[in-house]
C-alpha positions in Angstrom: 47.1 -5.7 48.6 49.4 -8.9 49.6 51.4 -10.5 46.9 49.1 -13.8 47.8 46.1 -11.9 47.4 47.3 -10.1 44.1 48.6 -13.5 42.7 44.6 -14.7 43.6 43.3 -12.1 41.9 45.0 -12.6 38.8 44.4 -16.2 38.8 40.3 -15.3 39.4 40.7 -12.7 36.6 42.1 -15.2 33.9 39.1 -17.6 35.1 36.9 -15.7 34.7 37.9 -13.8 31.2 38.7 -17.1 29.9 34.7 -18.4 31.0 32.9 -15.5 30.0 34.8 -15.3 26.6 33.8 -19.0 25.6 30.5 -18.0 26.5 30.0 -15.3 24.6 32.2 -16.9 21.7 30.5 -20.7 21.6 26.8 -19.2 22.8 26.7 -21.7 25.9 28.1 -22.1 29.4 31.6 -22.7 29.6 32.9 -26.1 30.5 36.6 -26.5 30.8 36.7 -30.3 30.5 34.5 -29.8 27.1 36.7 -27.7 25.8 39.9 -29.9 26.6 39.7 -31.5 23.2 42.7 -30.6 21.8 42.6 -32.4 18.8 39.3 -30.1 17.8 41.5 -26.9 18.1 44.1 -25.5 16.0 45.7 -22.2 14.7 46.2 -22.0 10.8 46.5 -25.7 10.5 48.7 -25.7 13.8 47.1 -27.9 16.8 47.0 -26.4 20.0 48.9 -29.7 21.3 52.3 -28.4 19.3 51.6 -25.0 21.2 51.0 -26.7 24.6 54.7 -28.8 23.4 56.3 -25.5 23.2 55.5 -24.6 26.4 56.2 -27.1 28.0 60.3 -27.0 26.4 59.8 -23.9 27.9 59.3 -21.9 24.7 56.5 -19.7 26.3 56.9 -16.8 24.6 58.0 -17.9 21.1 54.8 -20.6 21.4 52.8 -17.1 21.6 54.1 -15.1 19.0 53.9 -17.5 16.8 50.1 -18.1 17.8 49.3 -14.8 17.7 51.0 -13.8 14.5 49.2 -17.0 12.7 45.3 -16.2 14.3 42.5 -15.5 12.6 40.5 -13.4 14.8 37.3 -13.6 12.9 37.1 -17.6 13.5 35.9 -18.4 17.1 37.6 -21.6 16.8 41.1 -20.0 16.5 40.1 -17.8 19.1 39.4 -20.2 21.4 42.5 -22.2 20.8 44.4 -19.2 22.1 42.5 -19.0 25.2 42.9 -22.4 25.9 46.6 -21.8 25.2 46.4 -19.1 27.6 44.6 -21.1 29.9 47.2 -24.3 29.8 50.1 -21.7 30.4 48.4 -20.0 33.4 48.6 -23.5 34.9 52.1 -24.0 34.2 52.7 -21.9 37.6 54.4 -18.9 38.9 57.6 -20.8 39.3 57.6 -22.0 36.0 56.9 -18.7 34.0 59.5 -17.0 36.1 62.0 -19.4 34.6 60.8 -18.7 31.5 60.2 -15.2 31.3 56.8 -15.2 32.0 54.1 -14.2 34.0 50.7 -14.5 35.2 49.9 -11.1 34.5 51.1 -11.3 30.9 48.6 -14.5 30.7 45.9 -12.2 31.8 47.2 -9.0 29.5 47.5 -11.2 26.7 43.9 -12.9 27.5 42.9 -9.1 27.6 43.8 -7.9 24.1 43.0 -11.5 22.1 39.8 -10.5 23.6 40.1 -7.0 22.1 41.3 -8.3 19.1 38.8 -11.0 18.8 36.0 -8.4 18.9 35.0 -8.8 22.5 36.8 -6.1 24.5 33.7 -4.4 25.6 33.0 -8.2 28.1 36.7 -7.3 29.0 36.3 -3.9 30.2 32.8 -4.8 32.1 34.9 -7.8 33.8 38.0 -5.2 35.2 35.1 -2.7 36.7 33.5 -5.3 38.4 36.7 -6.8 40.0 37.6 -3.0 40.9 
């Protein structure tokens, strides 16, 4: 597999984890601009704007620690809030992480196991045999 290709790949993975999730989670078709409502989304009293702000300072990995530290993973609402996190740093670019430590595959990886966590692993696994 090219490094292009492989980069496409990821980027269609986290798509499509981050549709079928909401599905599953909100019981309707996923709509990104829906969902973009950041002021409806928080973390333990945290809005997912201060997340997206720690990003964009760079803070990448500290903004996910302290999201995932502070979820609830029984409250879909939380749960989503992280994968639109997820989502908003995936569009940061591969330039970007890289300057921050990041990556697109630790998007995905972490998109994976909130999943997990969150109860729907099982729509995770079905996803990576499919793409296989």
């Amino acid at each position: 597999m090219l490094y292009s290709d492989e980069k496409d790949y990821i980027m269609r993975m986290i798509k499509e984890v981050a549709r079928v999730l909401f599905s599953l989670m909100l019981g309707k078709k996923y709509v990104q601009v829906e969902l973009e409502d950041e002021n409806k989304y928080e973390v333990s009293g945290k809005k997912l704007g201060d997340y997206k702000a720690m990003v964009d300072r760079g803070e990448v990995n500290e903004a996910e620690n302290l999201l995932l530290d502070e979820i609830d993973y029984d409250s879909n609402e939380e749960v989503a809030a992280a994968l639109l996190f997820y989502q908003y740093v995936s569009q940061k670019g591969q330039e970007f992480l890289k300057q921050h430590n990041y990556s697109e595959e630790e998007v995905l990886e972490g998109m994976q196991q909130l999943a997990r966590n969150a109860g729907y692993g099982e729509a995770c696994d079905i996803l990576e045999q499919v793409e296989s």
